[in-house]
Biopython code that builds the backbone (N, CA, C, O; Angstrom):
import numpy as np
from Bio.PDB.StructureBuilder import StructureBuilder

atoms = [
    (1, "UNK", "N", (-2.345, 19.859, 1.438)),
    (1, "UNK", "CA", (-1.471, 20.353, 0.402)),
    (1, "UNK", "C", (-2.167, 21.542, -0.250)),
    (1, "UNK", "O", (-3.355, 21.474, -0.565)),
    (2, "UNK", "N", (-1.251, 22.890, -0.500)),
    (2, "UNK", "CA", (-1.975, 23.683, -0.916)),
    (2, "UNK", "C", (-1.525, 23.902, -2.223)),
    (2, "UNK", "O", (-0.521, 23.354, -2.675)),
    (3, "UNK", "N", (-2.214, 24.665, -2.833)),
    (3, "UNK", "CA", (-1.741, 24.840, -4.884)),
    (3, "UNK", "C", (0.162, 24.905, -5.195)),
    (3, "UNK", "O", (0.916, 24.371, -6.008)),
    (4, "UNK", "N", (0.350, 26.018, -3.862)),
    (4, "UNK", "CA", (1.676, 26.088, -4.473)),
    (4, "UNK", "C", (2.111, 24.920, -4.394)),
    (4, "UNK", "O", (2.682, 24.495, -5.398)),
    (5, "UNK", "N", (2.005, 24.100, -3.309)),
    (5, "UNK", "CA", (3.467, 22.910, -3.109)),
    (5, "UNK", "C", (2.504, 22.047, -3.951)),
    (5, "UNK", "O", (3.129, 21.037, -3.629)),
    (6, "UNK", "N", (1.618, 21.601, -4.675)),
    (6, "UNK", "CA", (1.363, 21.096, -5.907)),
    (6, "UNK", "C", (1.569, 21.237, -7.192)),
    (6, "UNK", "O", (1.404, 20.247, -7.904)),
    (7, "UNK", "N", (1.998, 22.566, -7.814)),
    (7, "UNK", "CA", (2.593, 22.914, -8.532)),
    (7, "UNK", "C", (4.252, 23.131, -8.211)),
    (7, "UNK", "O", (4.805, 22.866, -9.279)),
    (8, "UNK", "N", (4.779, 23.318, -7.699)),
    (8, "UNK", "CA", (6.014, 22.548, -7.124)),
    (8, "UNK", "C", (6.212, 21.464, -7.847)),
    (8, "UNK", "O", (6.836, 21.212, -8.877)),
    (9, "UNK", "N", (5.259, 20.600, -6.765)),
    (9, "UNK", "CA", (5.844, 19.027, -7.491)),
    (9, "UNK", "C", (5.587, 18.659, -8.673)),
    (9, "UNK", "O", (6.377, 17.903, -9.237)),
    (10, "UNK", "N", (4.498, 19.079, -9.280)),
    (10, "UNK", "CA", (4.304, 19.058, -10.968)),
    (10, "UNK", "C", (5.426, 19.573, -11.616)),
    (10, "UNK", "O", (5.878, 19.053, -12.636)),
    (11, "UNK", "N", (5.878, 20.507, -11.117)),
    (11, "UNK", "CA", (7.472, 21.474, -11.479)),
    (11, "UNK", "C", (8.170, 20.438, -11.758)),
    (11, "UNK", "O", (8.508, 20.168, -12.910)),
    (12, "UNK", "N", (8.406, 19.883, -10.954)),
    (12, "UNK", "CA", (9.747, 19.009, -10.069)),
    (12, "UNK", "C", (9.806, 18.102, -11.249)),
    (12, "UNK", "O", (10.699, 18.205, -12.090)),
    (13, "UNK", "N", (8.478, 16.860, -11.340)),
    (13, "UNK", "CA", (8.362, 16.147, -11.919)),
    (13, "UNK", "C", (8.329, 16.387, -13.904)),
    (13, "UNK", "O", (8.974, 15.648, -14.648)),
    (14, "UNK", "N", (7.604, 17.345, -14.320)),
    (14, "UNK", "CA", (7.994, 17.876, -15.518)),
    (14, "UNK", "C", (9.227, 17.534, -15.860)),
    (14, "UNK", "O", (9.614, 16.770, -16.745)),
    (15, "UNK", "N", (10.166, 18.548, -14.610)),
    (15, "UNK", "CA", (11.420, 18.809, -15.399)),
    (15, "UNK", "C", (12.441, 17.268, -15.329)),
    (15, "UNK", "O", (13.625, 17.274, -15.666)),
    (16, "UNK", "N", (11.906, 16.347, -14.962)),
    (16, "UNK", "CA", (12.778, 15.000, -15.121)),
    (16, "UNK", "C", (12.031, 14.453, -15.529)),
    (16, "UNK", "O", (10.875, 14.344, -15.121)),
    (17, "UNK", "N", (12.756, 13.748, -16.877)),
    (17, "UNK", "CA", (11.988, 12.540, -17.500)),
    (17, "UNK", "C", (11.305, 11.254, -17.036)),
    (17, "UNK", "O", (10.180, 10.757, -17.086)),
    (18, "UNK", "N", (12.733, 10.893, -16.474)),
    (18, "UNK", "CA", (11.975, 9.527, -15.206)),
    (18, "UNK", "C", (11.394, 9.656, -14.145)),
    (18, "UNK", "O", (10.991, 8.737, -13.431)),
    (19, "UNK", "N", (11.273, 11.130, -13.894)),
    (19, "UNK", "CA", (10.685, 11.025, -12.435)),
    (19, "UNK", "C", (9.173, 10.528, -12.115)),
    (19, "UNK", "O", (8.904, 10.433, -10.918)),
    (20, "UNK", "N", (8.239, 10.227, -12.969)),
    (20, "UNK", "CA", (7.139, 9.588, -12.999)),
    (20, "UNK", "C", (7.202, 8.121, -12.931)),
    (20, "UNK", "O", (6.832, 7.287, -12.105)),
    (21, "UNK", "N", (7.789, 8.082, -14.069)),
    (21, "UNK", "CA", (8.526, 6.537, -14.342)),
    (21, "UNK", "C", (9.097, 5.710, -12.979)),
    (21, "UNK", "O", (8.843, 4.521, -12.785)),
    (22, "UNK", "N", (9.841, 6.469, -12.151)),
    (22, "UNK", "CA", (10.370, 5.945, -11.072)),
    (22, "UNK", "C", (9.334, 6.356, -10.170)),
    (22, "UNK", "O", (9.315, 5.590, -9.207)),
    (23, "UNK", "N", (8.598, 7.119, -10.104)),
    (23, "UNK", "CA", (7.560, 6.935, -8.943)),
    (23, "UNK", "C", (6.380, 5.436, -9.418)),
    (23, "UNK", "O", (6.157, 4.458, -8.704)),
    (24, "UNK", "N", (5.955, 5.640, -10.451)),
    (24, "UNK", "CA", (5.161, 4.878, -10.763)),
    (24, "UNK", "C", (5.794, 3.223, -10.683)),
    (24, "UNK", "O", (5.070, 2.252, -10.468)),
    (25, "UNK", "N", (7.308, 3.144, -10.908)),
    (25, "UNK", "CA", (8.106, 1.573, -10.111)),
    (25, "UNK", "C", (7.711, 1.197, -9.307)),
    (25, "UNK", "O", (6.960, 0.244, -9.102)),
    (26, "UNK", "N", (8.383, 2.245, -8.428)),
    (26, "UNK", "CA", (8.435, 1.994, -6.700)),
    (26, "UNK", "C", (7.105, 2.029, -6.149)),
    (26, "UNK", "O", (6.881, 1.667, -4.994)),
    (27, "UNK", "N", (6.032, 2.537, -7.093)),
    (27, "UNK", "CA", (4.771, 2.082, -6.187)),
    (27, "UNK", "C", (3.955, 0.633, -6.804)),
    (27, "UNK", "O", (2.971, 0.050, -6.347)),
    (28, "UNK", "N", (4.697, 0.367, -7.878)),
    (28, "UNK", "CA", (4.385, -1.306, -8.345)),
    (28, "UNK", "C", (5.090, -2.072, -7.380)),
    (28, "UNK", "O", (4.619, -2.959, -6.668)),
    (29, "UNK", "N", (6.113, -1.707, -7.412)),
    (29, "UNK", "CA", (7.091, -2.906, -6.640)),
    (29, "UNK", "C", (6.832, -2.712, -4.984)),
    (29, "UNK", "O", (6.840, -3.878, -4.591)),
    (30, "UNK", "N", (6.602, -1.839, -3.788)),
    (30, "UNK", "CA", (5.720, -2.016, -3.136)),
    (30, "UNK", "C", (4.587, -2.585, -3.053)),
    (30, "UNK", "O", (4.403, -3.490, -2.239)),
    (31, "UNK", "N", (3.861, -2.256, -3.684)),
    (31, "UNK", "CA", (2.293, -3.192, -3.768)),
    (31, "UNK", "C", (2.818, -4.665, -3.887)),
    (31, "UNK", "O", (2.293, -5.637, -3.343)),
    (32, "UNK", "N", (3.922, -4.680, -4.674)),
    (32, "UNK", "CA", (3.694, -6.337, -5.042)),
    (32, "UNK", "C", (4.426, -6.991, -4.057)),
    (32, "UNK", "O", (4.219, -8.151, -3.700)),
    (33, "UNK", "N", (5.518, -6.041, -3.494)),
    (33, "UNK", "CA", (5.992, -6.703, -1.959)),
    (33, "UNK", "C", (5.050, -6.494, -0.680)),
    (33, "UNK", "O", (5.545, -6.589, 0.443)),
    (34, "UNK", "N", (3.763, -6.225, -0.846)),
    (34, "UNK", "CA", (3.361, -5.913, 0.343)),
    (34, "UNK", "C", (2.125, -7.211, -0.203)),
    (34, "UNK", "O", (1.763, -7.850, 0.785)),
    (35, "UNK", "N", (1.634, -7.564, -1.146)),
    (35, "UNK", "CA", (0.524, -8.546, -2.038)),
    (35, "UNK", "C", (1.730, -9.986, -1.891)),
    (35, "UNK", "O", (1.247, -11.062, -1.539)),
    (36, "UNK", "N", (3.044, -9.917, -2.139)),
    (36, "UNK", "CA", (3.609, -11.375, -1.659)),
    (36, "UNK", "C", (4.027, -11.693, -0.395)),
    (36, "UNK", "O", (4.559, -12.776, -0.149)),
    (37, "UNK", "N", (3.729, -10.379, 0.884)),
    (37, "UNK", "CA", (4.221, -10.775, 2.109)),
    (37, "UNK", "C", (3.182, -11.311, 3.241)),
    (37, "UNK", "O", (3.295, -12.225, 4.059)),
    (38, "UNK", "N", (2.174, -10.436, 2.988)),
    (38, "UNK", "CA", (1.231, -10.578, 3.699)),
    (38, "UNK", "C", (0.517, -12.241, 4.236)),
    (38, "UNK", "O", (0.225, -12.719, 5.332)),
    (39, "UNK", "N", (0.456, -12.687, 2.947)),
    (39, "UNK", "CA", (0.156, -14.630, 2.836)),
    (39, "UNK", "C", (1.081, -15.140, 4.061)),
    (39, "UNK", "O", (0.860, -15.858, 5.037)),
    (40, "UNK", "N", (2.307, -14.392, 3.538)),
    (40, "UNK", "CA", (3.739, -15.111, 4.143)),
    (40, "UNK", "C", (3.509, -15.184, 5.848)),
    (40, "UNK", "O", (3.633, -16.158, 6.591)),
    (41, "UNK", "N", (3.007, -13.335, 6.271)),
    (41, "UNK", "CA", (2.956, -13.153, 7.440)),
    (41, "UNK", "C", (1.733, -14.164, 7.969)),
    (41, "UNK", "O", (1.940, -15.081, 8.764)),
    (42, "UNK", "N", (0.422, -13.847, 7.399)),
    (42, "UNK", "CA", (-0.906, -15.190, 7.896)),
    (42, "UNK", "C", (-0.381, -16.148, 8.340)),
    (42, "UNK", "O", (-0.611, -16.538, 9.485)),
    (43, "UNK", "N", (0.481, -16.764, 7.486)),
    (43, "UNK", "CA", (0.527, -17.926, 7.475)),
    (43, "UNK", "C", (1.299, -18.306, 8.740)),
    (43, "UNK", "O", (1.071, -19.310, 9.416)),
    (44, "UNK", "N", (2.578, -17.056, 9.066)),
    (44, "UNK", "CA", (3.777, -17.137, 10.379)),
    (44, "UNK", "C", (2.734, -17.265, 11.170)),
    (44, "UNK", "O", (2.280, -18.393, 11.368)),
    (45, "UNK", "N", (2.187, -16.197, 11.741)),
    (45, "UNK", "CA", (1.113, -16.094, 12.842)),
    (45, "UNK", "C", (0.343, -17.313, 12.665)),
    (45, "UNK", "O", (0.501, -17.947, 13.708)),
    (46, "UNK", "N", (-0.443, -17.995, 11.842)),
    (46, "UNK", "CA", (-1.368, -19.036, 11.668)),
    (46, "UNK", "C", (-0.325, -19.987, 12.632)),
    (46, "UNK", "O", (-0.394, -20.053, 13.860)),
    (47, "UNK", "N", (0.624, -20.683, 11.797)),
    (47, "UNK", "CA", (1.648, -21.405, 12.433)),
    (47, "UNK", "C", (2.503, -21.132, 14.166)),
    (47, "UNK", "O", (3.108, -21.850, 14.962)),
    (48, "UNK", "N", (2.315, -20.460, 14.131)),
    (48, "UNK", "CA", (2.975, -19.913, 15.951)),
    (48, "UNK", "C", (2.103, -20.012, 16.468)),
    (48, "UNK", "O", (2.480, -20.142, 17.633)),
    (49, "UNK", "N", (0.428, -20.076, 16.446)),
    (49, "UNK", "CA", (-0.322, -19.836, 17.256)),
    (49, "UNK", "C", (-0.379, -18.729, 17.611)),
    (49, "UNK", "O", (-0.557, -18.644, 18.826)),
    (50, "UNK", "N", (-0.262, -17.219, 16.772)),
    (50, "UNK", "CA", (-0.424, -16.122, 17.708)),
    (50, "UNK", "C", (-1.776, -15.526, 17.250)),
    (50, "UNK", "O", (-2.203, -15.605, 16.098)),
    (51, "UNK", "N", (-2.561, -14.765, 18.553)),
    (51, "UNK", "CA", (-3.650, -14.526, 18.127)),
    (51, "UNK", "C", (-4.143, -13.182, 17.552)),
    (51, "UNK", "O", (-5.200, -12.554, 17.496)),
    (52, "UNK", "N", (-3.039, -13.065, 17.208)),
    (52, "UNK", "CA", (-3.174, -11.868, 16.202)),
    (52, "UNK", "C", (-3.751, -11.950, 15.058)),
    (52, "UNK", "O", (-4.476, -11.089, 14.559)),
    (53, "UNK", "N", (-3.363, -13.313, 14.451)),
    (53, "UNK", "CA", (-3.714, -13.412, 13.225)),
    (53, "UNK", "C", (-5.500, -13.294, 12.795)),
    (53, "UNK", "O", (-6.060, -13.402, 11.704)),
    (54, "UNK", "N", (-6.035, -13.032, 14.158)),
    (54, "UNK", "CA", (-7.227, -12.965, 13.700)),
    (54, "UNK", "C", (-7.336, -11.815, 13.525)),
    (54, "UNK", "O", (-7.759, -11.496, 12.414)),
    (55, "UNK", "N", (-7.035, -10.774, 14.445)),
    (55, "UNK", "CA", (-7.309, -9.648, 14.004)),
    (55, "UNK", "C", (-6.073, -9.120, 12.245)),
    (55, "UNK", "O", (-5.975, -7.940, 11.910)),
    (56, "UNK", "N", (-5.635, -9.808, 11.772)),
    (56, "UNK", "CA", (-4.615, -9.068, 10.874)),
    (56, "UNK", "C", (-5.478, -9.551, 9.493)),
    (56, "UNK", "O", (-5.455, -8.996, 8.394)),
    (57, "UNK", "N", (-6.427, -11.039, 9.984)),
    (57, "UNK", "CA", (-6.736, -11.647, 8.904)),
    (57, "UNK", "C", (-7.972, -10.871, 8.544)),
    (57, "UNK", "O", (-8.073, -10.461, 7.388)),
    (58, "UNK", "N", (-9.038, -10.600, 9.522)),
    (58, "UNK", "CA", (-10.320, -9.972, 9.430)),
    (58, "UNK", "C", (-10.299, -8.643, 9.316)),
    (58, "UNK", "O", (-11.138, -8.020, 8.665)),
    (59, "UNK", "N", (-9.151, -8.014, 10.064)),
    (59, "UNK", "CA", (-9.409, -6.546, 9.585)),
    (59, "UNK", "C", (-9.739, -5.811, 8.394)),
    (59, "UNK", "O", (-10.554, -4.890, 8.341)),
    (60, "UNK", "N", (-8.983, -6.320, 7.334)),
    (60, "UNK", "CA", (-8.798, -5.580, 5.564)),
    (60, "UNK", "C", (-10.368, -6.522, 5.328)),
    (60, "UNK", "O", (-11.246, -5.827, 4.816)),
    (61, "UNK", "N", (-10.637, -7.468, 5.531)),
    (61, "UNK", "CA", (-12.311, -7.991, 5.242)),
    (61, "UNK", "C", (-13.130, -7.122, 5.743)),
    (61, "UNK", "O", (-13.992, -6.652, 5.001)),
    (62, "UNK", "N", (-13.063, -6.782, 6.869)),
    (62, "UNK", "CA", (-14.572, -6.011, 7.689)),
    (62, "UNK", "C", (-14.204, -4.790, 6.988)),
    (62, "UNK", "O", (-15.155, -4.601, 6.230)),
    (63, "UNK", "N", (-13.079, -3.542, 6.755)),
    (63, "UNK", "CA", (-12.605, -2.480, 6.454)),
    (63, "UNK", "C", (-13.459, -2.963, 4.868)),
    (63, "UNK", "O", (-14.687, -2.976, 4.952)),
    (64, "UNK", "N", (-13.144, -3.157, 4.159)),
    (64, "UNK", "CA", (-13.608, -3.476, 2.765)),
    (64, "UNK", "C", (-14.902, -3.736, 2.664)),
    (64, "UNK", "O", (-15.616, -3.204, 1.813)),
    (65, "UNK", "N", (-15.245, -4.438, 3.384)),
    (65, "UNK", "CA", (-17.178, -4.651, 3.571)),
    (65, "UNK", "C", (-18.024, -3.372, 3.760)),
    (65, "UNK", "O", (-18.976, -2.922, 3.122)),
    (66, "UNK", "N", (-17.064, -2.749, 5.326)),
    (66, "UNK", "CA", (-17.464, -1.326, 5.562)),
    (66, "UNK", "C", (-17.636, 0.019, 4.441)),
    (66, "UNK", "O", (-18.505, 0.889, 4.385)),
    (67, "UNK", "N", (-16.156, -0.275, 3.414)),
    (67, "UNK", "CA", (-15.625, 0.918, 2.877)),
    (67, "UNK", "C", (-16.584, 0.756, 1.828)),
    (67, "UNK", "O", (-16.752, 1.791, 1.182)),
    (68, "UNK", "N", (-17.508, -0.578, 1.333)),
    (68, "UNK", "CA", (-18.172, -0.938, 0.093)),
    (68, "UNK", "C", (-19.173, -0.807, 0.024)),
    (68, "UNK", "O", (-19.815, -0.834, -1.026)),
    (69, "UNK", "N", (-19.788, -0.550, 1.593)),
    (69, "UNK", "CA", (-21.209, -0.552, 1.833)),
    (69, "UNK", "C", (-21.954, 0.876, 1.959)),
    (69, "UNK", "O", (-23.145, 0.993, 2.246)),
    (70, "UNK", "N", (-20.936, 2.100, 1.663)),
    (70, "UNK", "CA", (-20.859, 3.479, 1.468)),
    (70, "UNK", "C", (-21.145, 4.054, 0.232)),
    (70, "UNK", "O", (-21.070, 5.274, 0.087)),
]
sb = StructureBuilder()
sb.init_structure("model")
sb.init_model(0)
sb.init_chain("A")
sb.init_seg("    ")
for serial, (resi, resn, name, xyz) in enumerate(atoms, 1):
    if name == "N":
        sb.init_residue(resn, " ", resi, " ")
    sb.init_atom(name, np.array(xyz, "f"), 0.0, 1.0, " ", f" {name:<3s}", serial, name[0])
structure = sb.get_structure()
C-alpha cells in the first residue's frame, strides 16, 4: 500500500461517521465467529476420526511457540 491509497482510505473513512464503527463490528464479530467455531470444528474431526485434526489442532500451537520465540 502506498501513501496515496492510504490517505484515500483515511478520506473515505473520515468522511462517514460509522465507517470505523462498522469496520471495527465486523472485525469483533468475525473473531468471535471464528473463537466459537473452531472448538466446534476439533471436536467434528476429533469425532469422525479424521486425521487432520492433528494437524489443525497443533498447527496455531507450534506457529505461536515459533512466532514467541522471536
Amino acid at each position: 500500500m502506498d501513501e496515496k491509497t492510504y490517505e484515500k482510505m483515511i478520506k473515505i473513512l473520515g468522511s462517514h461517521p460509522y465507517a470505523l464503527v462498522m469496520i471495527k463490528g465486523i472485525n469483533k464479530l468475525t473473531t468471535t465467529l471464528v473463537y466459537c467455531i473452531y472448538p466446534i470444528f476439533l471436536l467434528m474431526l476429533a469425532f469422525n476420526g479424521d486425521l487432520r485434526f492433528w494437524r489443525v489442532f497443533l498447527t496455531p500451537g507450534i506457529s505461536f511457540m515459533l512466532v514467541s520465540s522471536f
